[in-house]
C-alpha positions in Angstrom: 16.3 8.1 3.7 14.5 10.2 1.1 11.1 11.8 1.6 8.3 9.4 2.0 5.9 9.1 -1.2 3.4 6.5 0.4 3.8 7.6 4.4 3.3 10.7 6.0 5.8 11.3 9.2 3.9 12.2 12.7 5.0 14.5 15.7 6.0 11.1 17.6 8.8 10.2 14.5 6.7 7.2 13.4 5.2 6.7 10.2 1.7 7.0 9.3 0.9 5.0 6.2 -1.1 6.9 3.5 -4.5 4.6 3.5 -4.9 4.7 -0.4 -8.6 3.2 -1.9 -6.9 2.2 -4.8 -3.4 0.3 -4.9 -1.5 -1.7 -8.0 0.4 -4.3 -7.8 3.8 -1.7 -8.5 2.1 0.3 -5.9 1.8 -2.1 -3.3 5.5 -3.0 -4.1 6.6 0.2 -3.8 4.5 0.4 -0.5 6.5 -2.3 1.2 9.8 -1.5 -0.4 9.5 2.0 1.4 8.7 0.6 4.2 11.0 -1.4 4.7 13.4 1.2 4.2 11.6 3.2 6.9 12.0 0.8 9.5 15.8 0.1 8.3 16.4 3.6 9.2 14.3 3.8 12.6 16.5 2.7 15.9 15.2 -0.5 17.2 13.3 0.5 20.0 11.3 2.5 18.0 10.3 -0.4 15.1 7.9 -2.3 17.3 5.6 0.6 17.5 6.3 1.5 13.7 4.9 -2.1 12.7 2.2 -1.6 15.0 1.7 1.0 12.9 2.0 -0.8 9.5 -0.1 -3.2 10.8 -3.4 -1.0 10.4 -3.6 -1.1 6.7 -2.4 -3.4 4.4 -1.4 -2.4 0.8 -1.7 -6.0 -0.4 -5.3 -6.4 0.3 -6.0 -2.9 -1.4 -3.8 -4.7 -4.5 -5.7 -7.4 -4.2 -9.1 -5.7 -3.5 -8.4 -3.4 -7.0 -7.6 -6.2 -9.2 -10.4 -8.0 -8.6 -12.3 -4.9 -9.8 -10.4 -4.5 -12.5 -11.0 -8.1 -13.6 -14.7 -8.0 -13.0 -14.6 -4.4 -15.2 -12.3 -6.6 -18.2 -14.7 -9.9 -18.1 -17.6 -6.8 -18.4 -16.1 -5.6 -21.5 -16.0 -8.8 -22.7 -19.2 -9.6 -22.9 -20.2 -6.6 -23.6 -18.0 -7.1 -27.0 -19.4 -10.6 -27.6 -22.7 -9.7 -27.4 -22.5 -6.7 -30.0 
């Protein structure tokens, strides 16, 4: 497996995820794809625990979270536009 972009490794050889504020939709793709990869690569007794670990943050609800600013920033503009 190549180095990590998204995860940092701990002492224990589990993978801590990097708890980004903001996340895009590639992003958050690229999240899971590496993780997935990740737990391919990790013996099975260890994956339980490495999903535990997963678990704690959530890259889709960052994706989710940042597009909704994004959208309230674009409908801003828009009026913005329309009233000038």
């Amino acid at each position: 497996m190549t180095t990590p972009r998204f995860h940092t490794e701990k002492a224990d050889g589990l993978y801590q995820p990097i708890p980004f504020l903001f996340v895009t939709r590639r992003m958050c793709a690229e999240i899971l794809a590496e993780r997935e990869a990740i737990l391919d690569a990790q013996p099975a007794a260890t994956r339980k625990k490495q999903q535990a670990l997963f678990a704690r943050y959530n890259p889709e609800l960052s994706a989710t979270a940042f597009s909704g600013i994004l959208d309230l920033f674009d409908s801003h503009q828009g009026t913005a536009r329309s009233h000038g």
